[in-house]
N, C-alpha and C positions, 0 to 999 in steps of 0.2 A: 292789353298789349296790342299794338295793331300789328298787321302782319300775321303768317298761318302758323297756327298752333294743329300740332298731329297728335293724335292719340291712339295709343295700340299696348294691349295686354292682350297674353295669351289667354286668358278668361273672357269670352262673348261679353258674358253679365258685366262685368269691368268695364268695359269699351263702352256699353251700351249708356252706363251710369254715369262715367264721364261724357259721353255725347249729350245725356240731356242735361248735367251742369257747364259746362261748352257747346252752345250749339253753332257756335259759327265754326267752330274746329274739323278738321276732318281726322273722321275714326276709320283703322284700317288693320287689318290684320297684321300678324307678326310678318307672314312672308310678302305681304304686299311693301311695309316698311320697308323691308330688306332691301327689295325691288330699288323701292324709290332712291333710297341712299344708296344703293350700286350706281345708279346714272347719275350721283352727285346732285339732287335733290336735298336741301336742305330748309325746314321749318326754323321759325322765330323760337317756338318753344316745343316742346315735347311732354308728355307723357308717358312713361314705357315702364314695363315691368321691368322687376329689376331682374329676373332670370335671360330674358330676351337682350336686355340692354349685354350681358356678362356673355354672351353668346353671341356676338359680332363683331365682326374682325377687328383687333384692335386698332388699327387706323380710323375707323369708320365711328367706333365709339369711344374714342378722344375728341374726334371733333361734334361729335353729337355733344358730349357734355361741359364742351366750350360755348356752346349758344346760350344764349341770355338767358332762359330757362330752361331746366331741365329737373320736371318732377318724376323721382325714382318708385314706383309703387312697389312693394315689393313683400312677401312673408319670409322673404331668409332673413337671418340673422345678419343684423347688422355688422358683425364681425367679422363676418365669410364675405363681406365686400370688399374690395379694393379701397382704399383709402382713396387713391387717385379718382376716382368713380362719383365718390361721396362729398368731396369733400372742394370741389371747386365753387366760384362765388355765384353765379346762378343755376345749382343745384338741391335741391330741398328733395327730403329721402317719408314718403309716406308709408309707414309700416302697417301691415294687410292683419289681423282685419282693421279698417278704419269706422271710427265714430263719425255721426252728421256735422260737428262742429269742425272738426279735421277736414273733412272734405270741403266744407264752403270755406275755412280759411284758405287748402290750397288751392281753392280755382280760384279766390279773389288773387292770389299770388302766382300763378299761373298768367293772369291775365296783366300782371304789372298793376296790380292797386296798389300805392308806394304804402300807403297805411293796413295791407293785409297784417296781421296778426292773431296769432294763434290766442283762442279761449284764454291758454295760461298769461296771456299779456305779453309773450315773445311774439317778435317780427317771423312771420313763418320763413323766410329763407333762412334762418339761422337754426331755426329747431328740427333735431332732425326727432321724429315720436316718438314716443315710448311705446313699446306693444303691454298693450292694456295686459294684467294678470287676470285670468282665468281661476274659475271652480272647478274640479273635478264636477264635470257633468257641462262643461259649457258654455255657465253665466260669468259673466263679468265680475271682477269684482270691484267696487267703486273705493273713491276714495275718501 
């Protein structure tokens, strides 16, 4: 996608992950974001957690999630979102923890590759993830 893509989760590790799959992107802290959209700065696309995203004035995060892209990273339940939030046409909802396949589908779709598609053969703007089930103890369990 040309034009700037920003990236900000309240987790370092996060921001940091997404900068080295984006590096033309700029990564920035939660309150640095804030900063920027209070003076009506606005990015091509986004990456934000979705606690942060759910935590900014409601004016500010309607029009964040009317931009062309908007990747939601997030470990709540997709339930406790907002419909409105989730569910607009360039919005795609990545549920934490993510897998490697997850991740390079959404950065290619991040970036507007019109053929990103997720592993299961969905177009990733449309599939919002499943959060992988868990073992007692941790692992994964596959499918």
């Amino acid at each position: 996608m040309a034009g700037m893509t920003w990236i900000s989760d309240r987790e370092s590790g996060i921001r940091l992950l997404w900068g080295e799959l984006l590096p033309d992107a700029e990564v920035m802290a939660p309150d640095e974001l804030e900063a920027r959209l209070s003076l009506g700065e606005r990015p091509n696309a986004v990456v934000i957690d979705g606690t942060q995203l759910l935590g900014l004035a409601p004016p500010i995060r309607a029009e964040l999630v009317s931009l062309p892209r908007v990747l939601v990273c997030t470990g709540m339940l997709l339930v406790s979102m907002p419909m409105e939030l989730i569910s607009g046409p360039g919005v795609a909802v990545l549920a934490k923890p993510f897998c490697v396949e997850d991740l390079e589908a959404a950065a290619e779709w991040i970036r507007g590759v019109p053929t990103a598609v997720h592993p299961d053969g969905v177009p990733f703007g449309v599939l919002v993830q499943r959060r992988r089930l868990r073992r007692p103890g941790g692992r994964l369990l596959t499918r």
